[in-house]
Every structure is written in structure tokens, then in C-alpha cells.
N, C-alpha and C positions, 0 to 999 in steps of 0.2 A: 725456580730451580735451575731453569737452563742459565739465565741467565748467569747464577750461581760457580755454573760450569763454566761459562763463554770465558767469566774476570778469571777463573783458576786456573783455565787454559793460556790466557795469555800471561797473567804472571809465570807460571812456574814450566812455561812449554822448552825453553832453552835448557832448562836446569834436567829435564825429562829426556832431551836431545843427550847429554851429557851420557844420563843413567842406561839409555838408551846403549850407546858405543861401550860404555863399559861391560855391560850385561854380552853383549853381541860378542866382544874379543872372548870373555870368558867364557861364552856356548863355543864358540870355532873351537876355544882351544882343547876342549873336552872333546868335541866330534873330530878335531885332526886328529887326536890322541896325542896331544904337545901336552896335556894335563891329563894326572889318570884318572881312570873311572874305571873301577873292578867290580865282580863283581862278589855278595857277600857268599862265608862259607854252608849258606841257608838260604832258600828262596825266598823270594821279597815282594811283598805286593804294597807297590806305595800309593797312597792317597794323599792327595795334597789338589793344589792350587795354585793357580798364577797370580793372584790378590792378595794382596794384606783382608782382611777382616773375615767374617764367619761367615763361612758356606754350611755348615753341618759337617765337619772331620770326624769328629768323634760319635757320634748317631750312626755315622755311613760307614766310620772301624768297629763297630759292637754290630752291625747289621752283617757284615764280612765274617767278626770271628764266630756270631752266632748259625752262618752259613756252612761255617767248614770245620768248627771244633769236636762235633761227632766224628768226624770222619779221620781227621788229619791231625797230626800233634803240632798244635802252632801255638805263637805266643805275638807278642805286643812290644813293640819297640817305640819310644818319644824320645825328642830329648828334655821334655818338664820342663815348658817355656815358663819361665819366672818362677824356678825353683828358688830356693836360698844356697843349695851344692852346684857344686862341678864332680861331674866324672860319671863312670857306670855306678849305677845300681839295680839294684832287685827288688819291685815292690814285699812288703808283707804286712802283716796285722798291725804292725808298730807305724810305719808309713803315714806319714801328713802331708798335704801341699808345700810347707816347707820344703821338705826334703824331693818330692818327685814331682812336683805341681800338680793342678786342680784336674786336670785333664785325664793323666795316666790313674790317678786314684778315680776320680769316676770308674774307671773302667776297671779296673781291682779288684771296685769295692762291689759294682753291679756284677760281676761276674762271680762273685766270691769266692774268688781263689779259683776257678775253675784252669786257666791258664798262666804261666808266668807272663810277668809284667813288667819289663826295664824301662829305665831312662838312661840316653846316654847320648850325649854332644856329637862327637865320632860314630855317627851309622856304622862304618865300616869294622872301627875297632870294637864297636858295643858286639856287633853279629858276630865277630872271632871270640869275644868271650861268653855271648851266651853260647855257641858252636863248645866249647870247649869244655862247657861244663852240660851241656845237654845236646847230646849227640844224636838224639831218640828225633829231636825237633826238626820236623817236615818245611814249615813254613813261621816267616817273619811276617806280622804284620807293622807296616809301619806310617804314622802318621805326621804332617805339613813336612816331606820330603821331595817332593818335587823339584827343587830348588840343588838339593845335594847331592851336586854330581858325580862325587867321587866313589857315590854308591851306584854300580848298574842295576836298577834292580830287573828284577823276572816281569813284572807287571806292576803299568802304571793307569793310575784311575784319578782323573781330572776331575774336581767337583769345581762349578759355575753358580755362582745363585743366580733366580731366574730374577730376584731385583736387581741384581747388578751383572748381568751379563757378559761376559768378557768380552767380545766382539763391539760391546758400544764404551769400552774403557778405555781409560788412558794409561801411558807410564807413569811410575810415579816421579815426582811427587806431583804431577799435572791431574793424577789419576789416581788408581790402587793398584792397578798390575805391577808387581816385581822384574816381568818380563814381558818380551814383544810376544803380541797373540799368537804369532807362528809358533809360539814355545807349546804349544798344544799339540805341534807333532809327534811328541815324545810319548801321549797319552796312546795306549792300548783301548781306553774306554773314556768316553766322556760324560758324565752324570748333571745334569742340571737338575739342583737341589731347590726345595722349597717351592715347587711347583704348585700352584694354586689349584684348588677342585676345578674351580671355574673356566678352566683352558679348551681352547675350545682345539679341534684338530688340523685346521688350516694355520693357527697359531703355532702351532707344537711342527708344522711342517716348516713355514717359516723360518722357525731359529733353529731346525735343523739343518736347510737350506744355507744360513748365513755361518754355521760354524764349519761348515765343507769347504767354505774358503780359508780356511785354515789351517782342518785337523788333514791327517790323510785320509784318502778313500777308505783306507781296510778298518779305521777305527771306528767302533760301536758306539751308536749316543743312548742315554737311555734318559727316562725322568723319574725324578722322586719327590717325595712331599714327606712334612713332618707332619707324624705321628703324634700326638701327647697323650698322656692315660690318665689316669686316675689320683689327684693328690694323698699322698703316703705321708702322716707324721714324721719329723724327723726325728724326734727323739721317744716314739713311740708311747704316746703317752694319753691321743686323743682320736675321736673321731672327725671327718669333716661331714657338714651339715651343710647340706645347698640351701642358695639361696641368702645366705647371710652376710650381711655388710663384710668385706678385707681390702685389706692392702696389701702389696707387695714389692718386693724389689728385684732388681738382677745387675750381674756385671757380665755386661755381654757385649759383642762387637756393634752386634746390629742386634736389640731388643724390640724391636717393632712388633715382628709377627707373637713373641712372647705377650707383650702388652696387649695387640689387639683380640687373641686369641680371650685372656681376662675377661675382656670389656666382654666378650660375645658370651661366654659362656659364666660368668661370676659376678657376681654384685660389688663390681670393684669401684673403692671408692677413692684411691689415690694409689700411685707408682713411682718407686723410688728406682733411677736409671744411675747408675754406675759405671764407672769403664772398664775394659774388658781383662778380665783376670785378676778383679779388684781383691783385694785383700783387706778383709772388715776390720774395726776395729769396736772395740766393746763400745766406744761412745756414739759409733752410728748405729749400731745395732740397738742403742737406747732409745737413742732418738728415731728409729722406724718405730718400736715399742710404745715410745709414746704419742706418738703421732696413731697410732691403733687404736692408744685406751681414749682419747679426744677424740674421736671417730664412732666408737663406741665399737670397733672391729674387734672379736672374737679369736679370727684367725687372719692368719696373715706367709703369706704362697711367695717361693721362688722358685728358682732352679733345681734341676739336679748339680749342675755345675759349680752353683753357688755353695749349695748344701755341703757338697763335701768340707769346704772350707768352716764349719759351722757346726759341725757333728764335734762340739769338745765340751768338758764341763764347766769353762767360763763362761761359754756361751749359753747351753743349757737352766742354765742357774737363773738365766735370765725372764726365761719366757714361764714365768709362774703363773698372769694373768689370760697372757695371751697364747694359741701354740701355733708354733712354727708348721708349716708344709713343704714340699716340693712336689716337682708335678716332672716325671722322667717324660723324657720322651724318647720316641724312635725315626724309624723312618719304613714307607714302604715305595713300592715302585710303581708306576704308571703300567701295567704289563701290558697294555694295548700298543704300548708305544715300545713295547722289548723289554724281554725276559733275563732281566739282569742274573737270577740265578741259573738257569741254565748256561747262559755263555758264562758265568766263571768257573760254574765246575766243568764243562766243555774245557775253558784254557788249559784248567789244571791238569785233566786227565791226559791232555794234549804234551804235559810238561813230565 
């Protein structure tokens, strides 16, 4: 693996040099105020990251709105990375991946309607139209904005994953960071995701030692770990029964932890890996299918992520032999290591 690094660092470190100056002109010109950066007609709490690939965004936005939705009238803002539209909308019952991507419908659909749920390209201009049509709304949640500056928002929450650390990454395309690690000054709170049981406390001091080279003093680190529960039919139709041969798939950025979680706990007998935001089509969905009934696999597990993409009646029609599953997950926090929920409703009460 290092090695893997050492060739990718020297091919593409010039070209990172490049991405590097351009990203840098763009932060000055935002902190001189040479480019603007307003802030929305709504409070904003963004979650996002300095990396391409999957920290937990959406786990750690349903963990948020299900922290503050009793309390406070908030909503959910994407811009529905790899929708088929352009522009605002409004999730509802009708809503597909299609139209708002896989992401904002998860969160939709697991909340059931409990809060509204936009997608919109323009953070700025999406928050002056839900402003304008819901005036009652306290708080925006918004998801992979970090990056978009011409939104200031209220509060910013940096997710890390603890397999890919930001502090040991490169720019891209050397690396996966979007921007130089200093760009973690921005964050209000810094969360490192996917935290392993197994950590010990001189570790967990460690990487919070190494991220203070970065972040500022006054920002809070916390840790989290994923949660998964219990597989849920997807189309409602069967029980799962432990213990018995499956198979699964997922379209994820990083499937690791999904896979090995499988192997530890299911009698997995093969793993179909995807890429990330993948869009099925019936003839691979056939061929998982059959690749089941050779197997002699009963049931066969993915995502929630995945799922939503798959909740239709072409797909349905399919799984007569076999039934489909997904397995939700969440997230909780390390509280030994700090009380994520208390310091956020602290900020808010503070706001």
C-alpha cells in the first residue's frame, strides 16, 4: 500500500501543486471578501468534508435532524449529487433518485415526511426560496458543503474518517482532500467518523494531538462510530432468518466496513461492490439474483442507500425466489471522548 502511495505521490504531486494554488487564491478571495460569502435567510449547520469519498454525511445529517427536530422547526437542504434535474425542489411522495438523488431520499423517506427536504445547486438561492415559502423554519440542515463558499453558514461540522484521516492525506489528485488541511479551520466541530470499538485512549489522544496542528484551538473534536440494526425487507414481504447462506451488494465510496461487518455477523457467501451512487439496472440486479439461486442464497442484503434506488415495481417483480434486505444504519458518539449533543444544543441556545 505505501508503496502504492509513494508511485501516486510522485506521478500526480505537480499536478496537486497546481490544485493546491488554485484552491488557495479561491479561500483568500472569499476571507478578503474579493468574492462573496453571505450569509443564508436561515440558520445553517453544514456538514461536509475536505475529501472526495464516504466519511458518514448522511448517518451524521439524520443523527443532527433527529437531535434538534423536536425542538426546532428545521429542514434539509443537498444539492442531489447525480440527480437527472437541475434547479430547486421539494422532496415528496412522488420523488425518485432521478429527480433528487439517493441521498436526500434516504433521508425523506427514513424520516417520513417528518421534515421538508430540498435539493438545490445554489445553497444560497435554494435557502431564499425555502425562506420565502416557510418562514416558520428555524434551522437549515445542509449536507457535502464545506466546500461552498458563498454560503456563510452558522455552524460548521467537519467529518474525517478514521481510515483515511485528513492530517495523513494528500491534495488531489496526489491524494483525496479537495483542499489544504488548514481548511479545517473553518470547522466549529471536528468529528472523526467510523471510529473502531477497539481504540484505545492514548490513540484517540494522538489524533487529537495531530489535528490541533491544524484546526483552531476553540474547535471541538469528537468521535463517532457506525451504528447498523437490524435488516428490514424491502419490499415488505419476508422475514430474515439468521444464520443462512446470502449475498450482497452496495454502491458505496468505501464498502469495506459494510462488507466486513457481513462477514462478522451473516453467513456471507459472496459481495457485489459497485461505485459510488451507482445506478442499477435490471440486468445486474438479475445477475445478483442469479448468482443467489447458484448459491442456494434465500436472501440477499444491501444498503439503505442502495435501497432507495430499488424500492420500484420493475425491480420488485424481480425478487420472487429470492427477497431483498437492507440493513439502515446510524451513528452514535464515543461520549468518553465528548458530548456531541450537549455542545450542539449549547451552540444553538448560544445562537
Amino acid at each position: 500500500m505505501a508503496s502504492k502511495i509513494s508511485l501516486r505521490l510522485i506521478l500526480f504531486f505537480p499536478l496537486s501543486l497546481m490544485w493546491d494554488l488554485i484552491i488557495r487564491v479561491r479561500n483568500l478571495g472569499f476571507e478578503s471578501r474579493v468574492l462573496k460569502s453571505q450569509k443564508g435567510k436561515i440558520n445553517s449547520i453544514i456538514i461536509g468534508n475536505i475529501a472526495i469519498g464516504g466519511t458518514g454525511k448522511t448517518p451524521h445529517c439524520l443523527y443532527v435532524i433527529d437531535l434538534l427536530k423536536d425542538k426546532y422547526k428545521i429542514s434539509f437542504l443537498s444539492r442531489g449529487y447525480k440527480r437527472k434535474t437541475k434547479g430547486f425542489i421539494e422532496a415528496d411522495d412522488k420523488s425518485d433518485t432521478h429527480q433528487i438523488g439517493d441521498e436526500p431520499l434516504l433521508i425523506y423517506q427514513r424520516l417520513n415526511s417528518q421534515i421538508p427536504v430540498f435539493v438545490g445547486e445554489n445553497r444560497v438561492k435554494a435557502i431564499e426560496k425555502i425562506y420565502d415559502t416557510n418562514h416558520n423554519l428555524e434551522w437549515v440542515i445542509l449536507d457535502d458543503a464545506f466546500q461552498h463558499r458563498t454560503l456563510k453558514g452558522t455552524f460548521y461540522i467537519m467529518l474525517s474518517s478514521f481510515e483515511n484521516l485528513f492530517f495523513n492525506d494528500y491534495l488531489l489528485p496526489a491524494g483525496s482532500l479537495r483542499e489544504h488541511r488548514f481548511g479545517v479551520k473553518r470547522a466549529n466541530a471536528i468529528v472523526i467518523s467510523k471510529t473502531p470499538d477497539s481504540i484505545h485512549k492514548k490513540e484517540i489522544e494522538q489524533i487529537t494531538s495531530k489535528i490541533r496542528k491544524y484546526a483552531l484551538q476553540n474547535t471541538t473534536i469528537f468521535f463517532s462510530k457506525i451504528v447498523y440494526q437490524e435488516p428490514i425487507d424491502v419490499f415488505g414481504n419476508d422475514s430474515f432468518f439468521e444464520n443462512t447462506p446470502i449475498i450482497s451488494f452496495s454502491g458505496l465510496a468505501n464498502d469495506t466496513n459494510f462488507e466486513n461487518y457481513l462477514k462478522q455477523n451473516f453467513n456471507l457467501q459472496k459481495h457485489f461492490a459497485f461505485p459510488d451512487h451507482h445506478d442499477y439496472t435490471i440486468l445486474e440486479i438479475k445477475e445478483i439474483i442469479l448468482e443467489a439461486q447458484k448459491m442456494n442464497c434465500k436472501f440477499i442484503l444491501t444498503t439503505e442507500k442502495d435501497k432507495v434506488k430499488l424500492f420500484k415495481p420493475e425491480f420488485s417483480d424481480l425478487f420472487q425466489t429470492v427477497s431483498l434486505f437492507y440493513i439502515p444504519i446510524g451513528i452514535s458518539f464515543l461520549k468518553e471522548y465528548g458530548d456531541f449533543d450537549v455542545w450542539l444544543k449549547k451552540e444553538i441556545e448560544l445562537k
